[in-house]
C-alpha positions as CSV (number, residue, x, y, z in Angstrom):
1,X,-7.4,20.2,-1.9
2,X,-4.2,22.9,-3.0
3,X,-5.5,25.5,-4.8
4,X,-2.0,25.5,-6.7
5,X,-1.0,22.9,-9.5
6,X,1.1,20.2,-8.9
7,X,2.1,17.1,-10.9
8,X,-1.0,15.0,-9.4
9,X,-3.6,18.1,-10.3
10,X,-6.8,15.8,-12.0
11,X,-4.5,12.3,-11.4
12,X,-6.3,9.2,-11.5
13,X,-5.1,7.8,-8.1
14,X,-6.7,4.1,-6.7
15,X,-5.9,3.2,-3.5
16,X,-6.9,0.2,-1.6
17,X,-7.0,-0.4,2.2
18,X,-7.4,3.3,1.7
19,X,-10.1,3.3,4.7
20,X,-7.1,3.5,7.2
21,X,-3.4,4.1,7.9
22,X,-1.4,4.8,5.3
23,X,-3.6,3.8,2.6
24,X,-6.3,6.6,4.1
25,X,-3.1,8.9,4.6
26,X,-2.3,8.6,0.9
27,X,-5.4,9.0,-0.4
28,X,-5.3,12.7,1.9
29,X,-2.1,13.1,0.6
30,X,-3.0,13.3,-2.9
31,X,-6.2,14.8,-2.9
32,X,-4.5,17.4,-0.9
33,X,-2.2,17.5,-4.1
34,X,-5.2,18.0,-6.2
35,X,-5.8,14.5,-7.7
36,X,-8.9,12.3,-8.2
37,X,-8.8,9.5,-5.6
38,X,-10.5,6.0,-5.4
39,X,-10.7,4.5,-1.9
40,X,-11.3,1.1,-2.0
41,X,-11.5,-0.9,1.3
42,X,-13.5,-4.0,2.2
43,X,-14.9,-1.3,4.9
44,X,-17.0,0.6,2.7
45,X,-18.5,2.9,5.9
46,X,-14.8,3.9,6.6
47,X,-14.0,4.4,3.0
48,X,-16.9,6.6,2.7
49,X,-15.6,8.9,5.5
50,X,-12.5,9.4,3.8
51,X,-13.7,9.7,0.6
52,X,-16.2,12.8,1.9
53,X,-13.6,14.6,3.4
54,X,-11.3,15.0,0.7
55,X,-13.9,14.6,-2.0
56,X,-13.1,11.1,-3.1
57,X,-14.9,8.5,-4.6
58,X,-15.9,5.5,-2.2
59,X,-15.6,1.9,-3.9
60,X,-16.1,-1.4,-1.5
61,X,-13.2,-3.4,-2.7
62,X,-12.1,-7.3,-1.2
63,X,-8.7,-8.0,-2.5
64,X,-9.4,-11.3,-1.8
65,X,-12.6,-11.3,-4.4
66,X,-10.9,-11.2,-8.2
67,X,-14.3,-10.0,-9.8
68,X,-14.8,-7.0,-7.5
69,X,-11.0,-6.0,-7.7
70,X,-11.6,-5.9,-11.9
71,X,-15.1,-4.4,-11.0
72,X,-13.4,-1.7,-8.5
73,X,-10.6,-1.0,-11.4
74,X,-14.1,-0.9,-13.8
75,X,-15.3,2.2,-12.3
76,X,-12.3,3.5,-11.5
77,X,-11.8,3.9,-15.4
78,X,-15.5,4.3,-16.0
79,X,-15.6,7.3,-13.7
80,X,-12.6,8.9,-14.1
81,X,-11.5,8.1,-17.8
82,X,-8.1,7.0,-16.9
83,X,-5.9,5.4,-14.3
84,X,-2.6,7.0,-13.8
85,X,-1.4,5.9,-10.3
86,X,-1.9,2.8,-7.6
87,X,-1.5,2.7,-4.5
88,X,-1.9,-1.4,-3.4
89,X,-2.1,-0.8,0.5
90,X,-5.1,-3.2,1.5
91,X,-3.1,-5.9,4.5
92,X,-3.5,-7.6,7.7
93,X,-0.7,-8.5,10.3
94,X,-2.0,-12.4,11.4
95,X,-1.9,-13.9,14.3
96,X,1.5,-14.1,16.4
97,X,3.1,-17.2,16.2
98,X,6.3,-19.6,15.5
99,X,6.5,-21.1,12.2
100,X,5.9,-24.6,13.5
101,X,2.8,-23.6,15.3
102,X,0.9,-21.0,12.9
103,X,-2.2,-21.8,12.4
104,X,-3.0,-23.0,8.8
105,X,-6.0,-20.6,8.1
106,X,-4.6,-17.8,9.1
107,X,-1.4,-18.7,7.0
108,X,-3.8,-19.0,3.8
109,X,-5.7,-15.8,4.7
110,X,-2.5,-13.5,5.1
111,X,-1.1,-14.6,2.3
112,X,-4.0,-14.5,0.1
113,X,-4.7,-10.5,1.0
114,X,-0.9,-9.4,1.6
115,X,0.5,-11.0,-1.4
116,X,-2.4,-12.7,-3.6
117,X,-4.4,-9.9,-2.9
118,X,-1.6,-7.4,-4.8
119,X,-1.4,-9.5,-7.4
120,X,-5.2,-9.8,-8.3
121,X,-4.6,-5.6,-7.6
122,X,-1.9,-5.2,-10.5
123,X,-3.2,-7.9,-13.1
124,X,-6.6,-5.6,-13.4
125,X,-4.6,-2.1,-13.2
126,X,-1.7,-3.3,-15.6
127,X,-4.5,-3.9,-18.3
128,X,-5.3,-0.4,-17.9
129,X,-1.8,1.0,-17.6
130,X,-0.8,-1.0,-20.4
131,X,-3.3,0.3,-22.9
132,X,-2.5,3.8,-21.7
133,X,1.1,2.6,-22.1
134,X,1.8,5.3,-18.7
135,X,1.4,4.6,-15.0
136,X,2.8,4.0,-11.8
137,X,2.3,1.4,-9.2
138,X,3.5,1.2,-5.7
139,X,2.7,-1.9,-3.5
140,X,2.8,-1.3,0.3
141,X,5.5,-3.8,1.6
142,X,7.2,-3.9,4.7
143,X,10.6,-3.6,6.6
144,X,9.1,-7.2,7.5
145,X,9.6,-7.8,3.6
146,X,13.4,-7.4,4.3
147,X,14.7,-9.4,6.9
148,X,13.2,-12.0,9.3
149,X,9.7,-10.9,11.6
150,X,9.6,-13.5,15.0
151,X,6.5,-14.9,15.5
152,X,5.1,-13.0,12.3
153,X,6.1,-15.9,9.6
154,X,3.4,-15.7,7.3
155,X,3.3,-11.4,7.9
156,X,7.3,-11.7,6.9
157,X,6.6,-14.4,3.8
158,X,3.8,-12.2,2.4
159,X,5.9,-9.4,2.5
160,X,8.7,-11.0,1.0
161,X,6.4,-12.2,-1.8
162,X,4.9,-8.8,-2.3
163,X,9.1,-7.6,-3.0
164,X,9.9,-9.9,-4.9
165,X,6.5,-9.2,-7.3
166,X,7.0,-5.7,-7.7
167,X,10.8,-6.0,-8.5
168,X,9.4,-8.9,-11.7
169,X,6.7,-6.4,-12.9
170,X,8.8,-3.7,-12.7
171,X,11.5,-5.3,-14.7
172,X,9.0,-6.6,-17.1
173,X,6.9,-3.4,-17.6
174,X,9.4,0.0,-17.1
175,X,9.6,0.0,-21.2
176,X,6.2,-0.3,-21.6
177,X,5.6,3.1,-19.5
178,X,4.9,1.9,-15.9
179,X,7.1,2.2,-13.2
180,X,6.7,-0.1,-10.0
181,X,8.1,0.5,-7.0
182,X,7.5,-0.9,-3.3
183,X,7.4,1.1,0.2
184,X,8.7,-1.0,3.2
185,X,7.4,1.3,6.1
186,X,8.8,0.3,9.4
187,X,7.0,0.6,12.6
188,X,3.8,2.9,12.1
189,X,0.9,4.2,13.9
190,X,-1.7,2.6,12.3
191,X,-4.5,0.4,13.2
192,X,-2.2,-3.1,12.4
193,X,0.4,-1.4,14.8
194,X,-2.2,-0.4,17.9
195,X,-3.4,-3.8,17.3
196,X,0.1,-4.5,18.5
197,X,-0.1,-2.2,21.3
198,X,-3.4,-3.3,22.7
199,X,-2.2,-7.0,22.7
200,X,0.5,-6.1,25.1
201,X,2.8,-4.5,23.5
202,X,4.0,-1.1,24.7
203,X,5.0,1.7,21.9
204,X,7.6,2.0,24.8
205,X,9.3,-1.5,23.8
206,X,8.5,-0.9,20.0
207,X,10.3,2.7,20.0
208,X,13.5,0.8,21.6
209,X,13.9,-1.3,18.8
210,X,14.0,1.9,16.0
211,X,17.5,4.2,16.1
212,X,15.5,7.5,15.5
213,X,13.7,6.1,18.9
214,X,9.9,6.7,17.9
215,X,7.4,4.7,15.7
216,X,6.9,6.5,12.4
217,X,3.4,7.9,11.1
218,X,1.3,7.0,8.7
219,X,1.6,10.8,6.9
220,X,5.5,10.4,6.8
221,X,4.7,7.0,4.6
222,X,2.2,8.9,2.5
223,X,4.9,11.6,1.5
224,X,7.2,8.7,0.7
225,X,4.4,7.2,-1.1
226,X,4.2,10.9,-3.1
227,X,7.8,10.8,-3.9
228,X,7.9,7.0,-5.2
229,X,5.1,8.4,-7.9
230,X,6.4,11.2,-8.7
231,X,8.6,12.7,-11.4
232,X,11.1,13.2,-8.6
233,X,11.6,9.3,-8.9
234,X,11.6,9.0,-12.3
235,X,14.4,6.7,-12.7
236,X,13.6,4.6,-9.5
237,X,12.7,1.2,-10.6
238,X,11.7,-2.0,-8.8
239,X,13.1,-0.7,-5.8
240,X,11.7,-1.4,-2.1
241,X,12.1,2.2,-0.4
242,X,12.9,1.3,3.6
243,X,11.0,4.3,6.0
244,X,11.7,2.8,9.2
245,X,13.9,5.2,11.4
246,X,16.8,3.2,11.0
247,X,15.6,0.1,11.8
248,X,17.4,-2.0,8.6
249,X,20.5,0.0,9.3
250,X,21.2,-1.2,12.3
């Protein structure tokens, strides 16, 4: 943790899937910023870890599971006093394959934690935001959230969905105090991304595909994440922030 002030000194920040990638990164990245971070992952063991190490508090969370969400946001509150930022990064990738062919329960499961899943997030945190009448929200989206994702149709739908959320609630809550934003990180090194890699798919062919020619990392996001809740962004509003080397651009 900084031993200088900054905007997030003694923040409430609540991060899910903040065991790993950028959700862990963020939760780093505001602790180091001298805030009071939640990590909540379905991975409690993994949450704990990162929790220790920057003096966290460790919350097993299911996005999937309504009551422990509200029960996660509960303690948040109940601990802290207060809950002034959320970080909604908690998502899986699905299996690959063409619309036609996906696999029914895995199009119900991705879309239930990538976009359900943010939902259940925001409906428990906007309570508390909304009785504060202050905070910010940023949902973890993806370049997939943009444009088409081959092979990745329920990845690319949730996505989509999790966009188009966070550009409603931010319309319908910037004059109540809370500003929502969404971060549409493009290729990463995280653990979805190896996942990738170790199924056959060389960071070699992913790099090609990015103009800036290398995958991104999960502490760039987490500074992007920083920016979208800071004052720096102040009048930044239902927008989905692209950090993907190019790839949109091209």
């Amino acid at each position: 943790m900084t031993s200088e002030s900054s905007e997030f000194t003694d923040r409430v920040v609540f991060v899910t899937g903040g065991a790993s990638g950028i959700g862990a990164a963020s939760a780093r990245a505001f602790a180091a910023q001298g805030a009071r971070v939640v990590v909540a992952d379905i991975d409690l063991a993994r949450a704990d870890t990162v929790a220790r190490e920057i003096g966290g508090l460790a919350l097993l969370c299911s996005v999937r599971d309504d009551a422990a969400v509200a029960a996660a946001v509960r303690r948040t509150v109940r601990q802290f006093g207060a809950l002034d930022i959320a970080i909604n990064s908690a998502g899986v990738g699905g299996v690959e394959e063409r619309t036609a062919a996906y696999p029914p329960e895995a199009w119900d499961a991705v879309i239930d934690i990538n976009l359900t899943g943010v939902w259940r997030c925001m409906r428990h945190q906007l309570a508390v935001m909304l009785a504060a009448e202050r905070g910010v929200i940023v949902n973890v989206a993806s370049v997939a959230g943009l444009g088409g994702f081959p092979r990745h149709p329920a990845y690319a739908a949730s996505k989509h969905g999790v966009v188009g959320l966070t550009r409603t609630a931010a319309l319908e809550y910037v004059r109540k105090g809370i500003r929502i934003n969404a971060l549409c990180p493009g290729f990463t090194h995280t653990p979805m991304v190896q996942g990738m890699i170790d199924a056959g798919v060389s960071e070699q062919e992913l790099s090609v595909r990015i103009p800036a020619g290398r995958l991104g990392t999960a502490d760039e996001m987490a500074q992007s994440v920083l920016y979208l809740c800071s004052s720096a962004s102040a009048f930044l509003v239902g927008h989905a922030l692209a950090i993907d080397g190019g790839l949109t651009a091209a």
